[in-house]
N, C-alpha and C positions, 0 to 999 in steps of 0.2 A: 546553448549557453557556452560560453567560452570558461576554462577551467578555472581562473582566475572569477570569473562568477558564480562557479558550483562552491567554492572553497569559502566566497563571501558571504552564501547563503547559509554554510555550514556555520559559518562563523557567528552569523546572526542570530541563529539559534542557541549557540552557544552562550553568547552577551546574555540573550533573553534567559539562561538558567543560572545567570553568572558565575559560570565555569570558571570564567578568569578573573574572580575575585570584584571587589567592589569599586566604585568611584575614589581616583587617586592613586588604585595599586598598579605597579609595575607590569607593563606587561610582553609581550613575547619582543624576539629580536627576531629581525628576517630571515635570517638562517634558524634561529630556533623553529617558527612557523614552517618555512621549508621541509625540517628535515619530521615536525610532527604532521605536515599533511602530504608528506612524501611530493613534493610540488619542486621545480626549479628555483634558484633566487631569483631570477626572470620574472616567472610568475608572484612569487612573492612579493618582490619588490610591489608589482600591479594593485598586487591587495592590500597592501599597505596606505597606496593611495588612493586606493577607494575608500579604505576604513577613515582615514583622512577628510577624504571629504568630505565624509555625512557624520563626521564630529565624534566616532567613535573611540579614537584615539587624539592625541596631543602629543607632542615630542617636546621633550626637556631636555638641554644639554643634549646628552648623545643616548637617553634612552625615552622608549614611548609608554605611555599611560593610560588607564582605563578615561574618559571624561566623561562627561553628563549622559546618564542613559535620557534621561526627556531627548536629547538632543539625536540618537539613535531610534527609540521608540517613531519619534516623529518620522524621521525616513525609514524606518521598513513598514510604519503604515503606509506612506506610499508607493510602495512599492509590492504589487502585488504578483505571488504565487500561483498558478495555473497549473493544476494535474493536468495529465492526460494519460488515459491505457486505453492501445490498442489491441487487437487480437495479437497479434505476432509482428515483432516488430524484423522477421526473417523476411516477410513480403516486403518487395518494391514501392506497391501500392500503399501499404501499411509508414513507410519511410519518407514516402511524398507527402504524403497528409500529417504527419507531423511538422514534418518541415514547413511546408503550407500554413500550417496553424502556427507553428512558432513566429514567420515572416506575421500575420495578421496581427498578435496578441503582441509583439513587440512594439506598434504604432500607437497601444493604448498603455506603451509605457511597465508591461509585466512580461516577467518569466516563466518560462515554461520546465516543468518536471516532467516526465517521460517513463512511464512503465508497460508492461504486455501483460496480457494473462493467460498465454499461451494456449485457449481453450477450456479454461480452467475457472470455473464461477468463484468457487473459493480463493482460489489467487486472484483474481479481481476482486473479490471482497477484501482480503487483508491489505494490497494496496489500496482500493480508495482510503478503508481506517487508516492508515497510513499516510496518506498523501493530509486528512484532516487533519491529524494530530502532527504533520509539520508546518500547518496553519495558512492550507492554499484557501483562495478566496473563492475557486470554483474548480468545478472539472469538466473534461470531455469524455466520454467514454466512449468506446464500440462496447455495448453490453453482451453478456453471453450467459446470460440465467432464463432457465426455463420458467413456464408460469406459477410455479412453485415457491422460486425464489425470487419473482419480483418484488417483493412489497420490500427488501433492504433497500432497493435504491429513492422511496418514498421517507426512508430513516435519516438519510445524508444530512448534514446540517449545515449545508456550502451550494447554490447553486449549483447546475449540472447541465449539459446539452451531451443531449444521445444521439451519437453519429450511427448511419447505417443499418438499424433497423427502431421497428417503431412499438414500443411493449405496451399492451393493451391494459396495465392494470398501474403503468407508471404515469404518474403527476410531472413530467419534464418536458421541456420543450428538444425537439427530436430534427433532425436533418434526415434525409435520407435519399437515396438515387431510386425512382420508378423502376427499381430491377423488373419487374414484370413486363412492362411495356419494351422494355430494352430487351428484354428477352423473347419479346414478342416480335420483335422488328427481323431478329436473327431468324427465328422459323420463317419472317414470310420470306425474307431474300435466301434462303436454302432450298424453298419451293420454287422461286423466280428463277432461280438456275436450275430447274430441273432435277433434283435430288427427288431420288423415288424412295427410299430407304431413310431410316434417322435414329441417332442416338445420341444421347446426352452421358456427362462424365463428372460427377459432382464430388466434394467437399466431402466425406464420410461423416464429420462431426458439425454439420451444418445443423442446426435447431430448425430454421425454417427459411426451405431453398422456394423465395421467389423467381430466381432465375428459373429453374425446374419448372416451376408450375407455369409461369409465362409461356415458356417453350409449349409446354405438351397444348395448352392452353388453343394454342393459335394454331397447332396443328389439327386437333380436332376442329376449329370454326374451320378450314377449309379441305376438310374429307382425309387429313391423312392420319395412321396410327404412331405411336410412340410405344412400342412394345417393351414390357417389362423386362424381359431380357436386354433390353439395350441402354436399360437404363443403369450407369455404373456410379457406385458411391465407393469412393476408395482414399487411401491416406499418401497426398504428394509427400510427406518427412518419410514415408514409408517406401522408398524407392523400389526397391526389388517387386514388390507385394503389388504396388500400385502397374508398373511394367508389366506384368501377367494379366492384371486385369484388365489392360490396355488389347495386350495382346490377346489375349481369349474372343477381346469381342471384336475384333478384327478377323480372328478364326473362323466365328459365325459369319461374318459376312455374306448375304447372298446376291442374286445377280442385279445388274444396275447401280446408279450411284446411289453413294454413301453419306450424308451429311451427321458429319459428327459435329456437337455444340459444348465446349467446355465451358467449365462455373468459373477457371482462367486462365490465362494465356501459358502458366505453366504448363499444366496440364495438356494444352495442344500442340507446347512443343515435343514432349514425347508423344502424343499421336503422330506428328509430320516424322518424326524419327524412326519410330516403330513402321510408318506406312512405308520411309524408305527403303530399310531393312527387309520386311516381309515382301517388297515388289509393289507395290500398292502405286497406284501415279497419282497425285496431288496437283492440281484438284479433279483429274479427271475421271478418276475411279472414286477417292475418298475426299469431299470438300470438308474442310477442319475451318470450325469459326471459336474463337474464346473470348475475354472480359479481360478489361482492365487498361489494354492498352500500354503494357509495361515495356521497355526498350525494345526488349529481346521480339517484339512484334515485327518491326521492319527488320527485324538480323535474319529470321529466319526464311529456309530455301522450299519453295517460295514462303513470301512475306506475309504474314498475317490478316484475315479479318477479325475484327476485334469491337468492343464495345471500349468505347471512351468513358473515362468516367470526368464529369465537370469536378477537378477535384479543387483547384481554386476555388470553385463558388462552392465548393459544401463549408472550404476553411473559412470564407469569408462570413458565410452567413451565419456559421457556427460561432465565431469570436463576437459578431456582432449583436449575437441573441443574448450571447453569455453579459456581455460588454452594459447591455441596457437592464439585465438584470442584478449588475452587482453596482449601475451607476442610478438607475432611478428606481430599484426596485420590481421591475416589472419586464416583459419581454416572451408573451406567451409561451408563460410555463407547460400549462399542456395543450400545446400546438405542434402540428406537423408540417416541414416547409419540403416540400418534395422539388426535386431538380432534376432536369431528365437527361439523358446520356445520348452519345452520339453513334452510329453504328458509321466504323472503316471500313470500307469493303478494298483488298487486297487481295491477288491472286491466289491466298488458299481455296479461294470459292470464286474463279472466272468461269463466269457463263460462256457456254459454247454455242 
């Protein structure tokens, strides 16, 4: 949303508790508005003529007036609010998918609200209440409550589509990406090059790592081990802490190659850093495969294997589930529409 539409939104709120007095009272000047929503006269001016157009002001002479709320009521029922919280809006991935979802939800005519819950079930909880009592007509969420706390999201009183995983006690209709499968595809092409050794490097605050399970999954159907030792759960905000961990299991390393499989592409760029640093040759000592697919994949030396994720069609199909449930009622609420990812194969992992 452009600033000039965050300020309208505010403002419509505002009308709806009639902040600025009733039908006929005087109301702000655009430099007053300006200097009370700390905003440009530029922008100002903007919102002026949007208030304008959907009848929420009139101009007399040289100042403006509250007019007809029916005439306001009418246009912000059409126009409709869209939460959305993702896990962390510090990920790439996390940045694309909103953006994704804003491009989809703007064609059916609505805006979108934006918040994270940085890991944090309770800060997910106070923004969704939050995002209700600014009167969105639905939400998207990436959830992150353990089986404990699912039955809140059964409470919500607004539509809802759950991106990226799928909660076994929730009434919602869910998107998500085959992480298992995709994680499946990375063990077999780490075995196809010849990878005698393997180790995974995961999310620390992960609830439930299908990439994990996929991986080890596919390496036992075709005889090989995933030892506990190699399995690393560490915190990328935690840079020093997560680097050690990095490093330690690099330390262990034993003879033959090495297929490491990161939960993302963060993550595997400090492997390829760390491997260049300690002497390690890429991919011929240590082949590094990660998720996600985020730029920094073709930046790095060499270039990343990666999991793609379809992130267009998780936004599409997610506005469009949302879209049939807040337009006809209905749109398999508790339904799961699974969409499968693509594996890059890129010189961290060339077969010799």
């Amino acid at each position: 949303m452009s600033k000039a539409d965050q300020v309208f939104l505010e403002l419509s709120a505002e009308f709806a508790n009639s902040s600025y007095g009733k039908v006929g009272d005087r109301f702000l000047t655009v430099r007053e508005l300006a200097l009370q929503k700390h905003i440009s006269l530029k922008t100002a001016f903007a919102i002026f003529g949007i208030l304008k157009k959907n009848g929420m002001i009139v101009k007399e002479k040289k100042s403006y007036f509250i007019n007809s709320l029916e005439s306001f009521r009418k246009n912000l029922g059409e126009m409709r609010l869209i939460g959305c919280i993702v896990t962390t809006l510090d990920s790439p991935y996390f940045a694309t998918l909103v953006r994704c979802l804003e491009e989809e939800i703007h064609q059916f005519g609505a805006c979108l609200l934006v918040a994270s819950s940085e890991y944090n079930f309770q800060r997910e909880q106070e923004r969704i209440n939050t995002f209700v009592a600014r009167g969105v007509s639905g939400i998207f969420v990436c959830p992150w409550a353990d089986e404990a706390e699912e039955e809140f999201y059964n409470t919500v009183s607004v539509p809802m589509v759950m991106l990226g995983r799928k909660l076994k006690n929730v009434r919602q209709k869910t998107v998500i990406v085959n992480n298992q499968s995709s994680a499946q595809k990375v063990a077999a092409h780490l075995i196809d090059i010849g990878c005698e050794h393997f180790a995974y490097i995961g999310q620390n605050v992960a609830k439930r790592d299908d990439r994990l399970f996929g991986f080890r999954a596919e390496l036992l159907e075709q005889g090989r081990k995933l030892p506990m030792e190699n399995i690393i759960h560490t915190d990328y905000q935690d840079h020093q802490k997560c680097l050690d961990n990095i490093e330690a299991l690099l330390g262990r390393k034993p003879k033959g190659r090495l297929g490491i499989f990161c939960y993302h592409d963060l993550f595997a760029s400090r492997v390829i850093m760390l491997c260049h640093k300690k002497g390690f040759d890429v991919p011929g000592e240590v082949a590094v495969a990660g998720f996600d697919d985020l730029p920094i994949a073709e930046e790095l030396s060499p270039p990343l294997t990666t999991v793609r994720y379809p992130v267009k069609s998780i936004a599409r199909i997610a506005a469009e589930s949302l879209y049939a449930r807040l337009k006809l009622g209905s749109g398999g609420e508790n339904t799961c529409s699974y969409v499968n990812a693509e594996l890059i194969v890129r010189e961290s992992t060339k077969k010799f």
